[in-house]
C-alpha positions in Angstrom: 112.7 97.8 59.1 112.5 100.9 61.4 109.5 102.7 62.5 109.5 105.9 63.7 107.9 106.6 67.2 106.2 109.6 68.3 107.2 111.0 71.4 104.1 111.0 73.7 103.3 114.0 75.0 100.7 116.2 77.0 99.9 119.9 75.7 98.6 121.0 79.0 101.3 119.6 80.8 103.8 121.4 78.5 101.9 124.6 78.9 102.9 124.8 82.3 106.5 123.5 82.3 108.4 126.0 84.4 105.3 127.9 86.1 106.0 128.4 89.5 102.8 126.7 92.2 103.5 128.5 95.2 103.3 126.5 98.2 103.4 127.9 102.3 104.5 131.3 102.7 107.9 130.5 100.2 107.5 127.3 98.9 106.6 126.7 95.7 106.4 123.2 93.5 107.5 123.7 89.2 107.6 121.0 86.7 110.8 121.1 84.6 110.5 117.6 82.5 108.5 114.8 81.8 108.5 111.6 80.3 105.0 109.2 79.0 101.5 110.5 79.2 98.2 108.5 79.3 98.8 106.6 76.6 102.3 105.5 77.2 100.5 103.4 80.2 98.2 101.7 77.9 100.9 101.2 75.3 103.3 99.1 78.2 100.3 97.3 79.3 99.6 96.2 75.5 103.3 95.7 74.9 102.4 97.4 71.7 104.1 100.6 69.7 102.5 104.1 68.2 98.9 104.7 69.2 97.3 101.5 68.8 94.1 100.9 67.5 92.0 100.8 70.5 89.5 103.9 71.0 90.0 106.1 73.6 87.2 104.9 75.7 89.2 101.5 76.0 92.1 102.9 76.8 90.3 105.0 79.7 88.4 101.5 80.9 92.2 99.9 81.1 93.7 102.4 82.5 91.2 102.0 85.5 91.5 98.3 85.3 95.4 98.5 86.0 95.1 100.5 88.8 91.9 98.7 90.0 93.4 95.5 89.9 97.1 96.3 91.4 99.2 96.1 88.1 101.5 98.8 88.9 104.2 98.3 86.4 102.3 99.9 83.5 102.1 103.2 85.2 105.9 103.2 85.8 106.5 103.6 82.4 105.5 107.4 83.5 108.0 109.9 85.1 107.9 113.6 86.4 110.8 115.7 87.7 110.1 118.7 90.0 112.0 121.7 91.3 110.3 121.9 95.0 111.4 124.8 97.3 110.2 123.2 100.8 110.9 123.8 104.9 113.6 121.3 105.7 111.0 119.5 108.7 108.7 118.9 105.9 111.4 118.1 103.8 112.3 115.1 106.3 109.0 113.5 105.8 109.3 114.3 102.0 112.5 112.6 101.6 111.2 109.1 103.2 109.6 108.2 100.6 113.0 106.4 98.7 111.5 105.6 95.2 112.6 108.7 93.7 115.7 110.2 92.3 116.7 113.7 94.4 119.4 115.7 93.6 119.2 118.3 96.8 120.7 122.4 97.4 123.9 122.2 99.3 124.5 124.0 102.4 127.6 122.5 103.0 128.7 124.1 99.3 126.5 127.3 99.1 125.3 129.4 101.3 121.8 128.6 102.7 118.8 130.1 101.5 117.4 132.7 103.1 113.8 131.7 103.6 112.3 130.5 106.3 108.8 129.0 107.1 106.7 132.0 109.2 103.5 130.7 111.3 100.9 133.5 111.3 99.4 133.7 114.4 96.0 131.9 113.6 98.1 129.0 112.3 99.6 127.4 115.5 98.4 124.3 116.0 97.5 122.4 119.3 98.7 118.7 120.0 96.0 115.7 119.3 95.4 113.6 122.9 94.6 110.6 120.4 97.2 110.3 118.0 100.5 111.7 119.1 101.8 112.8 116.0 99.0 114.5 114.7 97.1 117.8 116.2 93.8 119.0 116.3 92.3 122.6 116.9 94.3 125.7 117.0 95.2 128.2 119.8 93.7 131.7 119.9 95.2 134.3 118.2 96.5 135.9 121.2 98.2 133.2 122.1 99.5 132.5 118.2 100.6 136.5 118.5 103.3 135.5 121.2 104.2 132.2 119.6 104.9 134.2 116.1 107.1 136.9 117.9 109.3 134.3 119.6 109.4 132.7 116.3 110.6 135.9 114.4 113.0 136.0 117.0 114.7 132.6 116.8 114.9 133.3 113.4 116.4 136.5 113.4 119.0 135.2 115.7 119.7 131.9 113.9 120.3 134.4 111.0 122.7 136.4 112.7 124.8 133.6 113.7 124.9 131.9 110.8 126.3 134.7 108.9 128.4 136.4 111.4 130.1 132.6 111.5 130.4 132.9 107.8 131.6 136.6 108.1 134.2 135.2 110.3 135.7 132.2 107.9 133.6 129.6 109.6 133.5 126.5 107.5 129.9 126.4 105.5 129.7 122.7 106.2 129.8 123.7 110.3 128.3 127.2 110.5 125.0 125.7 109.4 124.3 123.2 112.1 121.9 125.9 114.0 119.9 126.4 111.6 116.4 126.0 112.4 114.2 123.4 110.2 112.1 125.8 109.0 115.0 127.0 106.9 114.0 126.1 103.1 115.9 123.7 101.1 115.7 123.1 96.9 115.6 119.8 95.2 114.9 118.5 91.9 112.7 115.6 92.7 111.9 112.8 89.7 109.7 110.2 90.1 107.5 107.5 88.6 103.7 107.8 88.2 103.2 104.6 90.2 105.1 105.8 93.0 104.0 109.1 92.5 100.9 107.8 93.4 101.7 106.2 96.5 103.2 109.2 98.1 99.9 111.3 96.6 97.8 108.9 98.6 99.6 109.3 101.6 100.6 113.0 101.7 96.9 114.4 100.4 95.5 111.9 103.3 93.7 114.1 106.2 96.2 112.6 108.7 98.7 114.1 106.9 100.8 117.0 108.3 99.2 120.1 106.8 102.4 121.3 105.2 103.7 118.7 103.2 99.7 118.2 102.2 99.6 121.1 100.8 102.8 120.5 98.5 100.8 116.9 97.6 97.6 118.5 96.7 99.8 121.4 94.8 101.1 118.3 93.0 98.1 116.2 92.7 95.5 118.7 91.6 97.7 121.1 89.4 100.1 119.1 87.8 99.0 115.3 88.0 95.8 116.0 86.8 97.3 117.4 83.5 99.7 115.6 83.2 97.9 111.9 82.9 94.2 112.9 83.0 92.7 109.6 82.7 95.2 107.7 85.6 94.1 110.8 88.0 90.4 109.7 87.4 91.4 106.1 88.3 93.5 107.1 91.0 90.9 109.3 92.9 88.2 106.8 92.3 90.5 104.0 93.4 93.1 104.7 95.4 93.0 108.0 97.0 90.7 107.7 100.0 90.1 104.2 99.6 88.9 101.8 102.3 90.5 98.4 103.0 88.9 96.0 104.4 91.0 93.3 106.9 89.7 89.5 107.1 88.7 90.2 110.3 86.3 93.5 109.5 85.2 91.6 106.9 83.8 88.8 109.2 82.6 91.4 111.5 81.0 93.1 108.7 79.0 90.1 108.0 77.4 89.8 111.4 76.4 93.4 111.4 74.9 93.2 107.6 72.8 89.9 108.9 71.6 91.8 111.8 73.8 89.6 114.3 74.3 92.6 116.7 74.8 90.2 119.4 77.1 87.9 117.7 79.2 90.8 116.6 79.7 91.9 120.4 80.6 88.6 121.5 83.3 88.3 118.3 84.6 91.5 119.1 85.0 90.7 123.2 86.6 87.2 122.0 89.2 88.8 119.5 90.3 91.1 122.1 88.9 94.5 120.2 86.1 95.1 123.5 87.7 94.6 127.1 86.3 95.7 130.1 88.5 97.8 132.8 87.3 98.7 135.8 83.9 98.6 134.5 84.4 100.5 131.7 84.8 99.7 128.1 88.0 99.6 125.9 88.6 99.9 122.6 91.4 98.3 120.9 93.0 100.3 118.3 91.3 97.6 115.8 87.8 98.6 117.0 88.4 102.6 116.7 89.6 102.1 112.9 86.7 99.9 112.5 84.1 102.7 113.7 86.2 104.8 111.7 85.0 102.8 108.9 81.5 102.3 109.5 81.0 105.7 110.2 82.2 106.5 106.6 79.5 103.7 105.9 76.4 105.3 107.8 76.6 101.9 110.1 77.3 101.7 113.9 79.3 99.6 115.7 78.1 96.4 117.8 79.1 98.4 121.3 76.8 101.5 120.7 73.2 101.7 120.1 
């Protein structure tokens, strides 16, 4: 006997299939297919066929018990495919993240594309002293203004080369190579919602590099949210922004909920997190991450009053 299934499907997502999010100053993110919707992830977890005859509360309340609970494989039954225009260097941090099929523009077959990220002059950012691949705080504009025009100049040269190279009967696969990584690149991008959401979760994080943030929250808040309405709930009251706790924060934890301020101090001297240098007090990386997480808390650590 054969039944016929339904294709699940999501009108709002469809009503955007091919619109054009633009992203940076030539960026943009599009959706060009889809496969599974909300209830497709209830439907794997029920190893069960058509729509079931659970109400859609139920479904909502699994939904956030799967991702609640770490079973992952439900929410792979989901896949979207993108058509992302993005700067190469934001590309490179893009393309770490191996659980996705990419099919990328070819320089070394076609010409490159002439685009290239522009930093206005309030945009340049300064270097963080406590985290050396972040940054933190932005130069003044005067100093952006310079900072722009050399930029506008690199890129008018790296320009110029690269086409008086390919004027010249350079090889595409060589004249290239100078190109600066500001130069965008094209990819259609496919992925599954579980994965999906782990890149969402690191990329929309605030430690994230602004750029390829603002591609994740394109993503995330445009086309996720449409896409599977119920798992975005889940996801950003579960996993996006969500605290871990370590065995040893939670022992710490413990001390500092029973009012053991003292005990705390001495477990955090003892486990290495407090040392004293020269008189002064040291923080492990363990105990800034900690405060970190207190402060989220509206708690203070054992070492301050």
């Amino acid at each position: 006997m054969t039944t016929q299934l339904i294709r699940p499907v999501s009108p709002e997502l469809d009503a955007i299939l091919g619109q054009t999010f633009p992203v940076l100053d030539d960026g943009f993110v599009r959706v060009v297919d889809y496969m599974g919707n909300d209830s497709s992830i209830v439907q794997a977890a029920r190893v069960s066929y058509g729509d079931g005859t659970k109400k859609v509360s139920q479904d909502r309340a699994l939904i956030r018990y799967l991702l609640r609970n770490y079973h992952t494989t439900p929410f792979e039954m989901c896949s979207l495919k993108l058509h992302v225009r993005v700067p190469m260097d934001t590309w490179r941090q893009w393309i770490r993240h191996r659980t996705a099929s990419v099919n990328e523009y070819s320089t070394r077959y076609s010409i490159a594309i002439d685009g290239a990220q522009m930093t206005a002059a309030d945009q340049w950012r300064q270097q963080a002293q406590d985290n050396k691949q972040g940054s933190s705080g932005y130069f003044d504009q005067s100093i952006g203004q310079e900072l722009t025009h050399a930029e506008q100049e690199l890129h008018r040269l790296s320009k110029e080369v690269y086409h008086h190279r390919l004027d010249g009967g350079v090889a595409r696969e060589q004249a290239r190579k100078d190109l600066p990584l500001s130069t965008y690149t094209e990819a259609f991008w496919q992925i599954d919602l579980h994965n999906l959401f782990h890149f969402l979760a690191l990329r929309m994080d605030s430690h994230a590099q602004l750029e390829i943030r603002n591609y994740a929250e394109t993503i995330g808040e445009q086309i996720v949210s449409r896409w599977v309405p119920q798992a975005w709930e889940a996801f950003k009251d579960y996993r996006f922004k969500r605290m871990t706790l370590s065995q040893q924060d939670q022992e710490l934890l413990a001390l500092l909920a029973g009012q053991k301020k003292q005990a705390a101090l001495d477990w955090c001297k003892n486990s290495g997190w407090l040392k004293d240098k020269d008189g002064q007090l040291v923080l492990s990386r363990e105990a800034l991450e900690f405060a970190d997480k207190l402060t989220t808390l509206g708690m203070l650590p054992p070492w301050e009053e």
